[in-house]
Structures are given as C-alpha cells and as structure tokens.
N, C-alpha and C positions, 0 to 999 in steps of 0.2 A: 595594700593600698596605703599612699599616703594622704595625711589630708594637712590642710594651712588653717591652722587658729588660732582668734586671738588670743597671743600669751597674756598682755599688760596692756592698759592703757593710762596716760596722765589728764584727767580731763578739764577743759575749761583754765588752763593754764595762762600766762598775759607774758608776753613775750616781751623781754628786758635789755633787749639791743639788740645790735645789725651789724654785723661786719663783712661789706660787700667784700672785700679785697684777701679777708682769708680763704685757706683753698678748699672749706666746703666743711660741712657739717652740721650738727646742732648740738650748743653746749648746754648741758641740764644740770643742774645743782645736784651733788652727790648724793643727798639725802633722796632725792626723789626718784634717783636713778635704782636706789636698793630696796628705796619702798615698790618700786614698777619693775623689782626683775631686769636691771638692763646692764648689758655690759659696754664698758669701751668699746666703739667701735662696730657694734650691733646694728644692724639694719631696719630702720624705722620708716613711718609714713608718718607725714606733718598734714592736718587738715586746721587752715585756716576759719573759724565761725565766720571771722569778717568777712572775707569778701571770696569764700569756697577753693578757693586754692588748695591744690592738695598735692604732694608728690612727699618723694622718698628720697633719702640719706642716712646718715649715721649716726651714731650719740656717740659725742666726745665728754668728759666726767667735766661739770664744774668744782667751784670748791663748795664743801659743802656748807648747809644751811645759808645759802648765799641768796636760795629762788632765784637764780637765773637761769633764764630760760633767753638763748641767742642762736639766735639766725648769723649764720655763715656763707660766705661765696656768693655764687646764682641766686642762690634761695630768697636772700636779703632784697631781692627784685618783687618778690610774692609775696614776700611777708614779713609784715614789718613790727616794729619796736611798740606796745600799748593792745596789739590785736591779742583776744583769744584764739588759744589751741588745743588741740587734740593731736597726743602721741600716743601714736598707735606701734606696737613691736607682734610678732606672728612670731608662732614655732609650727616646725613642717613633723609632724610625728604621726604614728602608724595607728587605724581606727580602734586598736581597744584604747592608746592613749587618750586618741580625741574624745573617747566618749567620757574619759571621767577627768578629763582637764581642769582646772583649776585656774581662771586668767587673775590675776591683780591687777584691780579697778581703784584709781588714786583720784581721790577728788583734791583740788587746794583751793585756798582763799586765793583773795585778791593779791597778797603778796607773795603768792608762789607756796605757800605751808601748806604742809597734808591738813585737812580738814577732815577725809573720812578717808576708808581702805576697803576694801572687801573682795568679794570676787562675782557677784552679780553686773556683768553688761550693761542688763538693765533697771539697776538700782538708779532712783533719785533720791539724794539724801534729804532730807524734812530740809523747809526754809528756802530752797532754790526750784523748786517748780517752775515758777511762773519763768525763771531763767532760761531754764532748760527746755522749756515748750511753753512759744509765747502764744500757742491757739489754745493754751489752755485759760482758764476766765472764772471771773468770778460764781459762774453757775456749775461748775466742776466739770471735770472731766469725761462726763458723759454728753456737756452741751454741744449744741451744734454749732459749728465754726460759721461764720457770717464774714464776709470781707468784711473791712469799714471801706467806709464812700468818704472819700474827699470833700464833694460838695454836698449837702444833705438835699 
C-alpha cells in the first residue's frame, strides 16, 4: 500500500509579489526551499491564511536568502502580495516508510527567515500562540471559546 504525507511544510510565510502574466508557479527563496526539502519544480499546495484559498502548483528556486515568496500566473488571482501562507509538499511512500517519516516543519519571521525547523506538524513555537489560534485567550488553552458580540 501506498500512502501520501506530509513531507515539508513552510509555515506562516507573507507573500512578496505577484506575477499575473508568468506561466505559473511559486517562486521561494532558495534557503527556504533546502530548509523544506523542496526541489525545482516539485508539486506543492498554497493555502492562503487570508482569505482560504488553496490549490496546487510547483516551486520554482528563488535566489537565495532573498525571502521571496511569489505568486505566479492564475494563482496571482488568489493570492496576493502581503497575505500569509502555508506550503505544503507530500511524498507518496509505502506504509513502513510512512510510519516512521520524518516531515520538515519551517516556521519564518515576518521577513521570510527561518525562525524555527523541526519536524512536529504540530509544534507551535514559544511567542506565536495567540497567532497561530486566535481562540486561544488569556485564560489558556483549556478556556472555553465564547464568540464576541458586536453590540453588548
């Protein structure tokens, strides 16, 4: 049997141009491409934070330490230049691989720089909480979520 998982992901990334009119990709700065496992031309998924967008294309190498992170072609309709992202890359391998797989998990700052690495999914790294799950609240993470009301 085979199974699909995740290899890499780049998380919380801020997208640094748009180029409707090339013929399609996503261009990532080369540092970030080697910290996430990613080759030229590798098949990826783009999930927009802003406004849920999500589909799939490829990574094209930027140069590197540059933190860009560009929307290419069609894409550049979905997702634009300042929005956070999530690159996501899978490997399709057979169930003893998947059980002891190993993904690399790339967090960055605001300017696109690795800030942490590892290979927990679901690591959050100290200091970005409240980022990362904004139901989370000053009474921790055991409280219970309350909408807020508009009008009181």
């Amino acid at each position: 049997m085979q199974r699909t998982m995740l290899k890499s992901k780049i998380h919380r990334a801020t997208v640094t141009q748009a180029d409707l009119h090339y013929v399609g990709s996503l261009t990532v700065s080369k540092d970030l491409m080697d910290a996430a496992d990613l080759l030229p031309g590798e098949q990826i998924d783009i999930v927009d934070i802003d406004n849920g967008n999500r589909l799939t294309t490829y990574v094209i190498e930027g140069p590197v330490d540059s933190g860009v992170i560009g929307i290419n072609g069609a894409a550049a309709r979905l997702i634009s230049p300042g929005d956070l992202v999530i690159i996501i890359s899978y490997a399709v391998v057979d169930d003893a691989e998947a059980r002891t797989l190993q993904p690399r998990i790339v967090f960055v700052d605001e300017d696109n720089r690795i800030a942490e690495a590892g290979t927990d999914p679901a690591h959050v790294p100290d200091g970005v909480a409240d980022l990362l799950d904004p139901r989370l609240d000053a009474h921790g993470p055991d409280a219970v979520h309350r909408p807020r009301t508009l009008h009181p």
